[in-house]
Biotite code that builds the C-alpha atoms (Angstrom):
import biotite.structure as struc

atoms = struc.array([
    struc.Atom([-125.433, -25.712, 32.755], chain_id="A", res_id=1, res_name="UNK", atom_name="CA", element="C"),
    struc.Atom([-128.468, -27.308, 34.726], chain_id="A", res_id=2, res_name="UNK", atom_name="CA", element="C"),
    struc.Atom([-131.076, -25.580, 32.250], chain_id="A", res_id=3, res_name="UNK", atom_name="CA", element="C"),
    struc.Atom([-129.265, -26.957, 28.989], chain_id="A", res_id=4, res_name="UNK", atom_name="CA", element="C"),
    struc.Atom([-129.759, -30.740, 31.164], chain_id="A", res_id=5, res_name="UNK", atom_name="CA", element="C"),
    struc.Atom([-133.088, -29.798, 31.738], chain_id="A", res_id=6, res_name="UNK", atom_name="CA", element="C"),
    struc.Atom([-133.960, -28.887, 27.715], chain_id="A", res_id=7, res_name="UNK", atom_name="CA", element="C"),
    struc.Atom([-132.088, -32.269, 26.653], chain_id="A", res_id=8, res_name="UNK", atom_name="CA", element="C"),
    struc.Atom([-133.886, -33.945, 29.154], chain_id="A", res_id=9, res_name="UNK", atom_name="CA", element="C"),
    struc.Atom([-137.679, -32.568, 27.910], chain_id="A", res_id=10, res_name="UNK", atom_name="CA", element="C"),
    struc.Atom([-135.802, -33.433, 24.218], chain_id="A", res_id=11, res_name="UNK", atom_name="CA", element="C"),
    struc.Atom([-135.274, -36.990, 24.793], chain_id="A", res_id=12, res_name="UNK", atom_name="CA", element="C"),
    struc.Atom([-138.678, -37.267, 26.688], chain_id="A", res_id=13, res_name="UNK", atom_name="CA", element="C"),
    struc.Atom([-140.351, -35.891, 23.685], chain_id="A", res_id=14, res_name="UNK", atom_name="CA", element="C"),
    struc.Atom([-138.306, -38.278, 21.149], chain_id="A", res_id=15, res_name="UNK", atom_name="CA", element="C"),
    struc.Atom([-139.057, -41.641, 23.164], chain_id="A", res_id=16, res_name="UNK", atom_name="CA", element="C"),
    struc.Atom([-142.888, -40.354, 22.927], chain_id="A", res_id=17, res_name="UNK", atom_name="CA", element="C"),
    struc.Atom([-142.913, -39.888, 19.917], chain_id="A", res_id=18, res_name="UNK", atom_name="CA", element="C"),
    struc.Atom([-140.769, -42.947, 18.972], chain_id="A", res_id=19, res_name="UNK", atom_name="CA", element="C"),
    struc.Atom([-143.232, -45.049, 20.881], chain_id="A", res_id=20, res_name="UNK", atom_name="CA", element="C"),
    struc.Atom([-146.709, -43.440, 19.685], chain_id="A", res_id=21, res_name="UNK", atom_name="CA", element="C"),
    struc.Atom([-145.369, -44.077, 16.116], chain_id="A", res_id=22, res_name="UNK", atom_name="CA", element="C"),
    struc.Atom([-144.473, -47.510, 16.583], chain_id="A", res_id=23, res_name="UNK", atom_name="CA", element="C"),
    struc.Atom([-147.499, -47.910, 18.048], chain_id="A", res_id=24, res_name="UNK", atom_name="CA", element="C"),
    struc.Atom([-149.534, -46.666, 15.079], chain_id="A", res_id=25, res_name="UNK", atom_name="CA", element="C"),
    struc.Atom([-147.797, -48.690, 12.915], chain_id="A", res_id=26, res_name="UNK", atom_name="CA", element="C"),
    struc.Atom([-148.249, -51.987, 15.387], chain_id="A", res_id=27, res_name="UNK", atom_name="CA", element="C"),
    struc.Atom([-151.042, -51.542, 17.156], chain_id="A", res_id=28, res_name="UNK", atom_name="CA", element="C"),
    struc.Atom([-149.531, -53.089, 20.789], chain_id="A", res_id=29, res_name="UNK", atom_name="CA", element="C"),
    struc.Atom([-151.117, -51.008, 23.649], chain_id="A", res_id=30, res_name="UNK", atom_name="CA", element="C"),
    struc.Atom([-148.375, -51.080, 25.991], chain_id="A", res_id=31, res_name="UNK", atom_name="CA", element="C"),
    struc.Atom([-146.371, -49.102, 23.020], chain_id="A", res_id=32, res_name="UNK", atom_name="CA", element="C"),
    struc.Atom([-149.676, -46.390, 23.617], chain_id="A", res_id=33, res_name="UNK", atom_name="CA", element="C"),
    struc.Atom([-149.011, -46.828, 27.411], chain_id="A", res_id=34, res_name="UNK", atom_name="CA", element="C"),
    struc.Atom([-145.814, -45.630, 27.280], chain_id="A", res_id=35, res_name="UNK", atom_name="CA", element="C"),
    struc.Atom([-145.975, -43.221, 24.568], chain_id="A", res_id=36, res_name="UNK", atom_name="CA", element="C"),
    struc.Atom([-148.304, -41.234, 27.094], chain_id="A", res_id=37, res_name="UNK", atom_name="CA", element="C"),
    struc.Atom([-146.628, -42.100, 29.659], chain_id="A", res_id=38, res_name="UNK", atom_name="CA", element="C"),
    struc.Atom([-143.181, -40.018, 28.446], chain_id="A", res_id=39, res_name="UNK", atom_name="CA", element="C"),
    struc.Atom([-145.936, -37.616, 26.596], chain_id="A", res_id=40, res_name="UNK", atom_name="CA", element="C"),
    struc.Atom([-146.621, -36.514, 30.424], chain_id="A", res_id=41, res_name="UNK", atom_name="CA", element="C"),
    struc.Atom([-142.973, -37.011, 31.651], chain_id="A", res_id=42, res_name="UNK", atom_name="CA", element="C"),
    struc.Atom([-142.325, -34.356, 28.014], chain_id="A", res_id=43, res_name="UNK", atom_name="CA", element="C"),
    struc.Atom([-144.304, -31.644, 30.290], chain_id="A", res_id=44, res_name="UNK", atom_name="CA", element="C"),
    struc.Atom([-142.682, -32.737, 33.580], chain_id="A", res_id=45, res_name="UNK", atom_name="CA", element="C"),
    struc.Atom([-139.843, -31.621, 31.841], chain_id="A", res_id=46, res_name="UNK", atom_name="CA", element="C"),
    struc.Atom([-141.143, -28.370, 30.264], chain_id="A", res_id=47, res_name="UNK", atom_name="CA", element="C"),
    struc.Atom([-142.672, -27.355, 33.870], chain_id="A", res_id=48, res_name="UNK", atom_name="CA", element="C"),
    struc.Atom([-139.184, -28.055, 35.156], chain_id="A", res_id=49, res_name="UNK", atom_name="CA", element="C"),
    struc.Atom([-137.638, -26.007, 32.713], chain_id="A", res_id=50, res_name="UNK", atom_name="CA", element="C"),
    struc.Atom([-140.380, -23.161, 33.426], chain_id="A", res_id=51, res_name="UNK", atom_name="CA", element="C"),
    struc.Atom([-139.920, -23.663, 37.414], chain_id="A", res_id=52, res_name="UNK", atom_name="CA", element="C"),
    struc.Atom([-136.246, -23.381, 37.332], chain_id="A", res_id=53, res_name="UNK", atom_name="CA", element="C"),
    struc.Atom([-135.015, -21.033, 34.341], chain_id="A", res_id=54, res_name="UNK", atom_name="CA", element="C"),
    struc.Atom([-138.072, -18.783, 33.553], chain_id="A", res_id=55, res_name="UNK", atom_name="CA", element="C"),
    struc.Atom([-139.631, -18.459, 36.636], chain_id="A", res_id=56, res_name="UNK", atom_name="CA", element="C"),
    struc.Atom([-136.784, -18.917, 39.336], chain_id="A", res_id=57, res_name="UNK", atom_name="CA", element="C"),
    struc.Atom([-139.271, -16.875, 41.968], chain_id="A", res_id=58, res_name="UNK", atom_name="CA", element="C"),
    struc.Atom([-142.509, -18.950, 41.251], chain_id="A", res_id=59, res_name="UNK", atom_name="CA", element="C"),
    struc.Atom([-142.877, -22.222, 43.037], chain_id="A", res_id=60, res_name="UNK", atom_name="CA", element="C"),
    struc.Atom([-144.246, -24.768, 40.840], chain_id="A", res_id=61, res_name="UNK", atom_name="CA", element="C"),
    struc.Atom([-143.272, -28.018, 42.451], chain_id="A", res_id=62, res_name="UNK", atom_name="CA", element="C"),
    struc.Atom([-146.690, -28.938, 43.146], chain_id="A", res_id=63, res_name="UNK", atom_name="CA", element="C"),
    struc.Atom([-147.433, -29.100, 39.293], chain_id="A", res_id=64, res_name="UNK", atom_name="CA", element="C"),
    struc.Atom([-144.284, -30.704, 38.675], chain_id="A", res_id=65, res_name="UNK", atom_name="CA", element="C"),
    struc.Atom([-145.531, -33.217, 41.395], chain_id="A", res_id=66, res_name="UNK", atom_name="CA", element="C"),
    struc.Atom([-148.813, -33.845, 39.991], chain_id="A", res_id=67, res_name="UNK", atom_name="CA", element="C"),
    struc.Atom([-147.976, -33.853, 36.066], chain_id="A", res_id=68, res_name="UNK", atom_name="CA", element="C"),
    struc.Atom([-145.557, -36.361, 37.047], chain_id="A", res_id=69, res_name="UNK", atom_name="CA", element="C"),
    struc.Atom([-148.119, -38.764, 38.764], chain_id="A", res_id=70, res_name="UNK", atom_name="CA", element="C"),
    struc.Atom([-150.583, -38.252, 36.188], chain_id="A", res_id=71, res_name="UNK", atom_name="CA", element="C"),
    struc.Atom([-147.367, -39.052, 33.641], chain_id="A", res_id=72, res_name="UNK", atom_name="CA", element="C"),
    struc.Atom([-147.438, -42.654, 35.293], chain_id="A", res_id=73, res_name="UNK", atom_name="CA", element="C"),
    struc.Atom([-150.978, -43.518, 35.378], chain_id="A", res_id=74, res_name="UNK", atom_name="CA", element="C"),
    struc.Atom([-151.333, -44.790, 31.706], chain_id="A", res_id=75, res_name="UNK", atom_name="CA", element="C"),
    struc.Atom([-148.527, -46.727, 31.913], chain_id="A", res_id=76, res_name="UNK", atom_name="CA", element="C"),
    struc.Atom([-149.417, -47.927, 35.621], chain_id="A", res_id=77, res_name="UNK", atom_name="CA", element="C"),
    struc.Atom([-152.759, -48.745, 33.877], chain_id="A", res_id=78, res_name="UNK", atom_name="CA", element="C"),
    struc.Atom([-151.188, -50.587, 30.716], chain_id="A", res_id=79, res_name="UNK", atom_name="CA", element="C"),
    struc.Atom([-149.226, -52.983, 33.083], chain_id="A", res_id=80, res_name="UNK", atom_name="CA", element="C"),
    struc.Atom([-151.751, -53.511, 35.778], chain_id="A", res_id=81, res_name="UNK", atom_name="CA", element="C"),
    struc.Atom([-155.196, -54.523, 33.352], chain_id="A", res_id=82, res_name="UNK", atom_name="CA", element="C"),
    struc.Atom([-153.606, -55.268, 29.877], chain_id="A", res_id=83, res_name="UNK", atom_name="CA", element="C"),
    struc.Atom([-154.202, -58.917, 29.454], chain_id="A", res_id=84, res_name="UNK", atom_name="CA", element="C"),
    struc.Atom([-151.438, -58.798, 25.842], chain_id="A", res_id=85, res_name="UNK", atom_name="CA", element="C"),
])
């Protein structure tokens, strides 16, 4: 049960990005590019969670988790902080 969460999870991640990246292509408003790359890197949060738990249940990969997840939340940190829109 907790990998088919994990897969919808990476699914709906992957929709909102793509969702936002298109809207933003079609409006040009950066915080739409913000957070299009900001689910773009919470998309492979997902996938490395999916990869940590189900595929490789003996492999530790927290620490990727941990840092694609931090890196996930820099453009969006960015597009709040110094976007003057």
């Amino acid at each position: 049960m907790a990998s088919i969460i994990y897969l919808l999870c990476a699914a709906t991640a992957l929709a909102c990005a793509w969702m936002l990246l298109r809207s933003y292509r079609r409006t040009r408003y950066r915080l739409l590019l913000w957070s299009g790359l900001c689910f773009c890197g919470m998309f492979l949060n997902n996938v490395l969670l999916v990869l940590d738990r189900v595929v490789f249940p003996d492999i530790d990969l927290s620490t990727y988790r941990l840092v694609a997840a931090l890196v996930a939340l820099l453009p969006l940190l960015y597009g709040l902080v110094w976007e003057d829109e």
